[in-house]
C-alpha positions in Angstrom: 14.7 -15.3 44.6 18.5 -14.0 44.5 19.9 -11.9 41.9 21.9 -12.6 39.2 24.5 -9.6 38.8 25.3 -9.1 35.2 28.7 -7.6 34.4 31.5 -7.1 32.1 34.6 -8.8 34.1 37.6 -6.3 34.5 38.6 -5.7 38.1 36.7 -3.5 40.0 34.2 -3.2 38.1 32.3 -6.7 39.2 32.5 -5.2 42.3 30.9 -1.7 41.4 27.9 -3.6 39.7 27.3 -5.8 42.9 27.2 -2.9 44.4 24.7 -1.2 42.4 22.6 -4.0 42.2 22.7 -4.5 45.7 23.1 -8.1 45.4 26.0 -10.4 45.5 27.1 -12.8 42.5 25.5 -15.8 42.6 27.2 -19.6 42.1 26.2 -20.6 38.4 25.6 -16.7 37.4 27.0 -15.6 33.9 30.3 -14.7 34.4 29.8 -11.6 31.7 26.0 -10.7 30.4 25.9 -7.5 28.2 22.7 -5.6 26.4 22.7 -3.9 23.4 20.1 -1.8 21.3 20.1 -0.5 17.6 17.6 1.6 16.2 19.0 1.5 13.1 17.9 -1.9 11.8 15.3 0.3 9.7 12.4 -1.1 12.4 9.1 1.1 12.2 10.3 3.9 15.0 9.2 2.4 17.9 11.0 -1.1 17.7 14.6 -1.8 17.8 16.9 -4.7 17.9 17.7 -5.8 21.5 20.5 -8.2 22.3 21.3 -10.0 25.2 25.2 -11.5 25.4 26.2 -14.2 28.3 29.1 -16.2 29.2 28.5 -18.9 31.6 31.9 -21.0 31.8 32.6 -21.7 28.9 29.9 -21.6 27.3 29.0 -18.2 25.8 25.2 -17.0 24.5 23.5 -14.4 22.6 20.1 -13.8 21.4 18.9 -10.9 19.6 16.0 -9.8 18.1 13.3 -6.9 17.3 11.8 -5.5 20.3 9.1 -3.1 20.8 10.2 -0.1 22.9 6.9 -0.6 25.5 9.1 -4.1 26.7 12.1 -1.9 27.3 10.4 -0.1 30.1 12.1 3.2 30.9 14.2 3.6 27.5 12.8 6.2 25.1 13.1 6.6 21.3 14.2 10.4 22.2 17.0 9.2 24.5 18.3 6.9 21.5 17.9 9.9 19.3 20.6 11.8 21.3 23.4 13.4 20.2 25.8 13.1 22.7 26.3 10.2 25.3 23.1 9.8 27.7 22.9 7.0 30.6 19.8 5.4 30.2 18.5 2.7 32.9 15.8 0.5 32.0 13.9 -3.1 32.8 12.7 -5.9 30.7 10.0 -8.1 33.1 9.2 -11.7 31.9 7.0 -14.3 34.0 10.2 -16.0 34.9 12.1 -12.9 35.5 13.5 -9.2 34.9 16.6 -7.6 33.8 17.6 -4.5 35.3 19.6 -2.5 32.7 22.0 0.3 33.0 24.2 2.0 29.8 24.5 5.1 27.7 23.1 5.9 24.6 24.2 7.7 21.5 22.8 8.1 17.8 20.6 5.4 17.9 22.8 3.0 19.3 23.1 1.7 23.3 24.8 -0.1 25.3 25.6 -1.3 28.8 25.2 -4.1 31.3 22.0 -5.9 33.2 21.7 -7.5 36.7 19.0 -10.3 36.4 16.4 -11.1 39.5 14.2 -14.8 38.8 10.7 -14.6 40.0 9.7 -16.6 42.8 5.9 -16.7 42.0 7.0 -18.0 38.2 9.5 -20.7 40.4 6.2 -21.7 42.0 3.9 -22.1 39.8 6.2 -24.2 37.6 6.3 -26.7 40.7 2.8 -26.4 41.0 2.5 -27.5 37.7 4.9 -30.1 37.7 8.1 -29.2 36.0 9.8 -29.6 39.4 12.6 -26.6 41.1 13.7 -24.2 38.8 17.3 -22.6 40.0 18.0 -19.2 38.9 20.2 -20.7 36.3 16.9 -22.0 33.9 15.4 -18.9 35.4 17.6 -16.9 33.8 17.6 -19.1 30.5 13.5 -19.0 30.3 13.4 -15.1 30.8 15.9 -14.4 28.0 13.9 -16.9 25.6 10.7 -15.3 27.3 9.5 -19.0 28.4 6.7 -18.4 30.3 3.1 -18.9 32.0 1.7 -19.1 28.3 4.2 -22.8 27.7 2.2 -24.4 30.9 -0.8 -23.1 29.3 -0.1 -24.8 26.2 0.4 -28.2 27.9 -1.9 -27.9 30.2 -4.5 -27.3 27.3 -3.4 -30.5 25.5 -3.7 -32.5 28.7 0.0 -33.4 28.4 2.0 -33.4 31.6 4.5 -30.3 31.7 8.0 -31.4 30.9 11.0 -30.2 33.8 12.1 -26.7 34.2 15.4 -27.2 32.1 13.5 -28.9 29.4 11.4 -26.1 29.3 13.8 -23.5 29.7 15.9 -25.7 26.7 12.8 -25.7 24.2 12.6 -21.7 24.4 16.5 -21.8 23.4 15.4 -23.5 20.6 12.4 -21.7 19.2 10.1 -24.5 20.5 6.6 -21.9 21.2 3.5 -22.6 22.6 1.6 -21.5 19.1 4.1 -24.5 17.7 3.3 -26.7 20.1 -0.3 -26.7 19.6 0.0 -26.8 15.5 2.3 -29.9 16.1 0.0 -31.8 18.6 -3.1 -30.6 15.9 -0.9 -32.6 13.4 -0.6 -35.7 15.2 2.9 -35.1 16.6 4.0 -36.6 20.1 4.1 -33.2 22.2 4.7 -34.7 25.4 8.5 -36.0 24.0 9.9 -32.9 24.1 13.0 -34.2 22.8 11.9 -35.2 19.4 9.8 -31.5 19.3 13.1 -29.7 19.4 14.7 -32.0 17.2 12.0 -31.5 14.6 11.9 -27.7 15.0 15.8 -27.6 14.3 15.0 -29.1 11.4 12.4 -27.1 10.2 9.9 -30.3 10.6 6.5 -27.8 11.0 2.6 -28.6 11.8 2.4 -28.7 7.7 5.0 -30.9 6.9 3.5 -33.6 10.1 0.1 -33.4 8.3 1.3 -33.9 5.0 2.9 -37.3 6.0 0.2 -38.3 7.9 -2.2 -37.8 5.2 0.5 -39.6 2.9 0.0 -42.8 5.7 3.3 -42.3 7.1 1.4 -40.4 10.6 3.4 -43.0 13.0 6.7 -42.4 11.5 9.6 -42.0 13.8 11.0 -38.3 14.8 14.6 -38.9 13.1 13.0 -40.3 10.2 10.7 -37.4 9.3 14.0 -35.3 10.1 16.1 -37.4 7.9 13.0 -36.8 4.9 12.9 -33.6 5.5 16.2 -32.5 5.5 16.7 -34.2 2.2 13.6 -32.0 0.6 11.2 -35.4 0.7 7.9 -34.1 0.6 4.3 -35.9 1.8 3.2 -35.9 -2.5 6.7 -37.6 -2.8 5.8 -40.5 -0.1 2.1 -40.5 -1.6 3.6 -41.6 -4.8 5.6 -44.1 -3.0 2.8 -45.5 -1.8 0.9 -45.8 -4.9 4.0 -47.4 -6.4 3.8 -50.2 -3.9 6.7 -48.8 -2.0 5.6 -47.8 1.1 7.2 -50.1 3.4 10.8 -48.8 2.0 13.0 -48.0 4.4 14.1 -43.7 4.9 17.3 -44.2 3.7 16.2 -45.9 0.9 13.2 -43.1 0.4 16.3 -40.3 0.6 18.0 -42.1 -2.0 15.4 -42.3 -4.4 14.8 -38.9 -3.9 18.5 -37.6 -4.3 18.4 -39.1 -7.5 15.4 -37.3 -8.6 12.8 -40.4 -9.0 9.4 -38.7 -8.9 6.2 -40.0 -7.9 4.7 -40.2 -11.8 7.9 -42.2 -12.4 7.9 -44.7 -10.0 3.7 -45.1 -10.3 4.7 -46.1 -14.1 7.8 -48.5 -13.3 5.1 -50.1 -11.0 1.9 -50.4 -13.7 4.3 -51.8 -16.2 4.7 -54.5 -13.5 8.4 -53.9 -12.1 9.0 -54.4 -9.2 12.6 -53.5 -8.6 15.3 -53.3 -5.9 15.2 -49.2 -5.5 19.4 -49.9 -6.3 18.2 -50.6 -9.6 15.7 -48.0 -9.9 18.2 -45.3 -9.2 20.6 -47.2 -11.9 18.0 -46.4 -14.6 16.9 -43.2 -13.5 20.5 -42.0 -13.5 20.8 -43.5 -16.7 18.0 -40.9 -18.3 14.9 -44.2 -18.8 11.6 -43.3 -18.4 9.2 -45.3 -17.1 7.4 -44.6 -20.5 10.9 -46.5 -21.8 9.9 -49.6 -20.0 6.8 -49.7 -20.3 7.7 -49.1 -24.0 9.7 -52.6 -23.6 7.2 -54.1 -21.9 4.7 -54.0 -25.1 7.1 -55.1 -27.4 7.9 -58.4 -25.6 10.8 -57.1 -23.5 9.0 -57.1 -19.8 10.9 -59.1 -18.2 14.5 -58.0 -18.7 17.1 -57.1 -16.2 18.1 -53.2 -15.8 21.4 -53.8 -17.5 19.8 -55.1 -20.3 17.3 -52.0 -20.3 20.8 -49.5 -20.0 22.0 -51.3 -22.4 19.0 -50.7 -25.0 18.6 -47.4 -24.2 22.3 -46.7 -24.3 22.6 -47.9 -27.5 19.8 -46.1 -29.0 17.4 -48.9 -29.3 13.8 -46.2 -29.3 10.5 -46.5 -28.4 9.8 -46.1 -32.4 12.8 -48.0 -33.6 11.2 -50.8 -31.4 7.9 -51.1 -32.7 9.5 -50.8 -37.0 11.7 -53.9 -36.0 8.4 -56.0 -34.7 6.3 -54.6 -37.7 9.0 -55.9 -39.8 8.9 -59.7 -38.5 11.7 -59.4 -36.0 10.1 -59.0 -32.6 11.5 -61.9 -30.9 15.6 -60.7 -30.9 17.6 -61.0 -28.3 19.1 -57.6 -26.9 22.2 -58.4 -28.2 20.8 -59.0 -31.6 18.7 -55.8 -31.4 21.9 -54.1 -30.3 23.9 -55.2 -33.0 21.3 -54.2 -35.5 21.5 -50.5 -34.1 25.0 -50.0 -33.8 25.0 -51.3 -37.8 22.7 -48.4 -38.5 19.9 -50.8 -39.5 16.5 -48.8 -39.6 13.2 -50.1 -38.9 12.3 -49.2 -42.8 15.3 -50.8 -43.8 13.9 -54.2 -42.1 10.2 -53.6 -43.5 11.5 -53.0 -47.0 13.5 -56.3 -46.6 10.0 -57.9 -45.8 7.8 -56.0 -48.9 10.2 -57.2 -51.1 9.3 -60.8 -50.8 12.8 -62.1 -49.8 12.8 -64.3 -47.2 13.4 -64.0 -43.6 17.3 -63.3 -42.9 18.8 -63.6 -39.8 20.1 -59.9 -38.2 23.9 -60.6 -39.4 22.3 -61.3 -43.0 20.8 -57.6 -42.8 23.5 -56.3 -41.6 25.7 -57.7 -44.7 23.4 -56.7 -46.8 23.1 -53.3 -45.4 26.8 -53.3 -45.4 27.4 -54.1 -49.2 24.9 -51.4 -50.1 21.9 -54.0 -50.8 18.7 -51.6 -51.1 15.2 -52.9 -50.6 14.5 -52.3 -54.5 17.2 -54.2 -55.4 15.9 -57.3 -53.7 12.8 -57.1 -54.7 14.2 -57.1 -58.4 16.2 -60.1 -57.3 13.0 -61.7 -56.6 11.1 -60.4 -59.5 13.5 -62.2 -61.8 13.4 -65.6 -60.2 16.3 -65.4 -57.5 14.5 -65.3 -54.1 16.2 -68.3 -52.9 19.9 -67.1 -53.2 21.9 -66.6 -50.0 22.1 -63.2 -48.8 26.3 -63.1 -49.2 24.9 -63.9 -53.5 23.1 -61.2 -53.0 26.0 -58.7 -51.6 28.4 -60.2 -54.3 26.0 -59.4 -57.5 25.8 -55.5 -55.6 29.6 -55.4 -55.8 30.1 -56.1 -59.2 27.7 -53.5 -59.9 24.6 -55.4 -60.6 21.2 -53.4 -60.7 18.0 -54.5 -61.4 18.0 -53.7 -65.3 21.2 -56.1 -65.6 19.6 -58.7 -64.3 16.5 -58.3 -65.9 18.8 -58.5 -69.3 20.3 -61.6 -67.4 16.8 -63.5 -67.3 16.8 -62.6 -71.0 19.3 -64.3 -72.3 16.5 -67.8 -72.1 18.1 -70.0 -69.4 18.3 -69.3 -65.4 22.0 -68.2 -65.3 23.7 -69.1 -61.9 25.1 -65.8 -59.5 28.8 -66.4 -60.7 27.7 -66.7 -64.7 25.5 -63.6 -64.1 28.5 -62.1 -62.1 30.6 -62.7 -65.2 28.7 -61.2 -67.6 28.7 -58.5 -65.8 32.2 -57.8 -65.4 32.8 -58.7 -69.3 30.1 -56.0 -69.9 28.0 -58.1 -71.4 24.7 -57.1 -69.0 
């Protein structure tokens, strides 16, 4: 194989590495490929921080990261240690390739500039393997991401056909390993589509995460759809509980949206047992709204099963509870509408309100007749003294006048006394005269 001469690109000086390196520039080479080493990164002492910078065109790259001192072969922690400015020269050997290094170094710090040379053998057993000609170009790419004999091992281990030579060299570029490579075809995911492997490890989509859907039933789920999920933080217990809901055939966007909203499993398995089965549009309306499945469920048990989630909102908005609820149906008035249970909470009517209504005998009022009782001050003890003395039968807005004109229970009683059933406006009058 030819070399690739790496250098920094000021005039003469591309010239003076060539010559060094004995080699001339290649067609395709990085136009400027520089090393550096720090010591200083606080590394146990024999491991520094090794960075390779290249500009090819346009396009510039640089990869850096710890590196034991045995890989550097020829550089020396003493040399690094120096105090004044010693040239160093040293190689890094990969299976796909070396660099050839040359620099000073100074207080723990290096620096200088590399002349790459692809290995033949490597070029051959890739085409031996299948992965077809590799030019010096993904040569060069697979030795800085140390792609090597251990990725056709992986694949060939898996009995999966060994993807080309740039695909390779493009899944080292993007931390796609042979240890994650087996953990994701251990998991159930597609190897051989190296494509949707590097998708999945840009977005963090590991062997744990695969198994965790798969064991949640979603194991055939498309690549961008487990990236879409896991991107938004969806989680294989999250799609278990879907299932359980009855929601499993719901579409990822729709999945992501529940999630966003913070609908939880528990949630959605109790929306689902109370027997809803809602457009996940509506679901997010309630959850957003602060109702618990416990809420509807709630509902459902006093009659109200069937209603529509603005109807819900619109209970729980308006401070119709679970407790509230179950007082109006003890009292005789579970069969409301929500507009009349509305406008029996925004009146301030309380359940015992309602059930001392009922205790006292009165008969059954319609919610604007407890409300105008409630309004004019009407207390449970005073209709049941209205009813003790005879006057069950008189209209609620009776009722409300005789508590105006200051009518209490011993009045009336004095009232009844008088030996004839006096009508409300006699009883009214007397009253007023101060007479009762």
């Amino acid at each position: 194989m030819r070399a690739f001469t790496l250098r920094a690109a000021l005039a003469g000086a591309a010239a003076a590495t060539a010559l060094i390196a004995g080699h001339p520039v290649l067609a395709g080479a990085p136009d400027t490929v520089h090393w550096e080493v720090d010591a200083d990164r606080g590394y146990s002492p024999d491991v520094v921080q090794l960075t390779f910078a290249g500009q090819m065109g346009s396009n510039h790259s640089v990869i850096s990261s710890p590196s034991s001192l045995n890989v550097l072969v020829g550089l020396s922690a003493a040399q690094l240690q120096a105090g004044t400015p010693q040239h160093v020269a040293f190689r890094v050997q990969r299976d796909a390739g070396e660099f050839e290094c040359q620099g000073t170094a100074v207080a723990r710090h290096a620096s200088g500039e590399c002349v790459f040379r692809g290995s033949q053998s490597f070029a051959q057993l890739l085409a031996a393997r299948g992965a077809g000609r590799a030019d010096d170009q993904a040569l060069y790419r697979m030795t800085l991401h140390n792609v090597g004999a251990n990725y056709l091992e992986a694949y060939q281990s898996l009995h999966v056909p060994c993807p080309p030579a740039e695909e390779l060299a493009r899944a080292g570029e993007h931390g796609v390993g042979p240890g994650y490579i087996h953990a994701m075809a251990q998991a159930g995911f597609p190897v051989g589509e190296l494509d949707g492997l590097i998708l999945a490890r840009d977005h963090g989509v590991d062997a744990r995460y695969v198994a965790a859907m798969r064991s949640a039933g979603y194991g055939d789920m498309p690549v961008k759809e487990l990236v879409l999920l896991r991107d938004h933080g969806v989680s294989g217990e999250f799609m278990g509980g879907l299932r359980e809901a009855g929601l499993h055939k719901l579409a990822s966007d729709q999945v992501v949206l529940l999630h966003d909203h913070g609908v939880s499993p528990t949630w959605l398995v109790g929306l689902h047992r109370a027997g809803y089965n809602l457009p996940v549009g509506d679901i997010v309306a309630l959850v957003d709204r602060g109702i618990s499945a416990e809420y509807v469920t709630t509902l459902q048990r006093a009659g109200y099963g069937k209603l529509k989630v603005d109807q819900i909102s619109k209970l729980h908005d308006h401070g119709v509870s679970a407790d509230w609820l179950a007082g109006v149906e003890r009292a005789g008035y579970g069969g409301l509408s929500v507009d009349q249970l509305v406008f029996l909470r925004d009146n301030g009517i309380s359940s015992d309100y309602l059930g001392g209504l009922k205790d006292a005998g009165y008969r059954h009022v319609t919610p604007e007749d407890v409300v105008l009782l409630h309004q004019h001050g009407v207390s449970s003890e005073f209709v049941q003294a209205i009813v003790a003395q005879g006057y069950g039968e008189i209209a609620p807005a009776d009722i409300a006048r005789m508590r105006d004109h200051g009518l209490s229970g011993g009045s009336l009683r004095k009232a009844t006394a008088l030996g004839r059933k006096l009508s409300v406006d006699e009883i009214i009058r007397l009253r007023d005269t101060g007479m009762i």
